[in-house]
C-alpha positions as CSV (number, residue, x, y, z in Angstrom):
1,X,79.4,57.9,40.3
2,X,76.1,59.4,39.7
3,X,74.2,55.9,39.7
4,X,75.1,56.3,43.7
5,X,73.7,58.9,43.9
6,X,69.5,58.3,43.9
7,X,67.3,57.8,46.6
8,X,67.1,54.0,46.6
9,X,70.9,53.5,47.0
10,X,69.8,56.0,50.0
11,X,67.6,53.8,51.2
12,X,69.1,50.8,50.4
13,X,72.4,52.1,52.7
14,X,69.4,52.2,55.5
15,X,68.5,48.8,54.6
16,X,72.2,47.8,55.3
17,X,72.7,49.4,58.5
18,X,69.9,47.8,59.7
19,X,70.8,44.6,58.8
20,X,74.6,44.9,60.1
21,X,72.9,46.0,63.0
22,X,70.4,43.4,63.4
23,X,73.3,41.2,62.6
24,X,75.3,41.9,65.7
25,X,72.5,41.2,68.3
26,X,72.9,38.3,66.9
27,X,76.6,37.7,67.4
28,X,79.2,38.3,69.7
29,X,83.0,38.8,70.0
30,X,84.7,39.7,66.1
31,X,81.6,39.2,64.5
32,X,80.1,41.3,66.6
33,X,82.2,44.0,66.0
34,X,82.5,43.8,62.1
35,X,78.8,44.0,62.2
36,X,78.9,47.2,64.3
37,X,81.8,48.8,62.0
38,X,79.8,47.9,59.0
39,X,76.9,49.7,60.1
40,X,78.8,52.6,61.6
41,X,80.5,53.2,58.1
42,X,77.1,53.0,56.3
43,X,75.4,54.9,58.1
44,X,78.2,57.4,57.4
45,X,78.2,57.3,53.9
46,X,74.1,57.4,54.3
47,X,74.2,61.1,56.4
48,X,76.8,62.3,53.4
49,X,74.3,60.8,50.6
50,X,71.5,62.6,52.3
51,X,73.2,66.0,52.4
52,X,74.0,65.5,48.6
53,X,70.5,64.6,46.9
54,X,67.8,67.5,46.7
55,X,65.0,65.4,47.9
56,X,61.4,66.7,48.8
57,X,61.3,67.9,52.0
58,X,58.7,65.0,53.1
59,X,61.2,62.3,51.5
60,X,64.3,64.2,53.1
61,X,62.3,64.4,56.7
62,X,61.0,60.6,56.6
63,X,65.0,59.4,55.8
64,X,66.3,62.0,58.3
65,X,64.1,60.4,60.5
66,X,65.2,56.5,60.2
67,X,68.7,58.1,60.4
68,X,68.2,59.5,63.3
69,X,67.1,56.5,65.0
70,X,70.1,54.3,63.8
71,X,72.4,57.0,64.9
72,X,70.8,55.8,68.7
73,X,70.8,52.5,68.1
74,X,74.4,52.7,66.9
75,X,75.3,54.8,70.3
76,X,73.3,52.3,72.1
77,X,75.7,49.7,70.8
78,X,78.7,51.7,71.7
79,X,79.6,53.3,68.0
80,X,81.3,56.5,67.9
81,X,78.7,58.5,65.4
């Protein structure tokens, strides 16, 4: 769907793996976990998003960037990415 496909559902997937990941600092046990898997699979679907929109390299760098630093943060946490 090409209404997917723009740079603020881009950024709005960061916006979710952020929050998921805020999320489960916050929890523990299955919670926890849902939070973790939530943000592992968004972040996934953000790297594939990325690689489909022609963004300016500035844009593309800044987002590659954030991505970068959830991928950590996400490893951190014990997510397979």
């Amino acid at each position: 769907m090409e209404k997917f496909r723009t740079l603020e559902h881009l950024k709005a997937q960061v916006t979710v793996v952020r929050w998921h990941l805020h999320a489960a600092e916050l929890d523990n046990g299955e919670k926890m976990r849902r939070h973790l898997d939530s943000a592992s699979l968004t972040y996934q679907g953000a790297l594939e998003l990325l690689a489909q929109l022609a963004l300016p390299d500035g844009e593309n760098a800044a987002i590659a960037g954030q991505l970068a630093e959830l991928r950590e943060r996400l490893r951190a946490a014990g997510q397979p990415v």
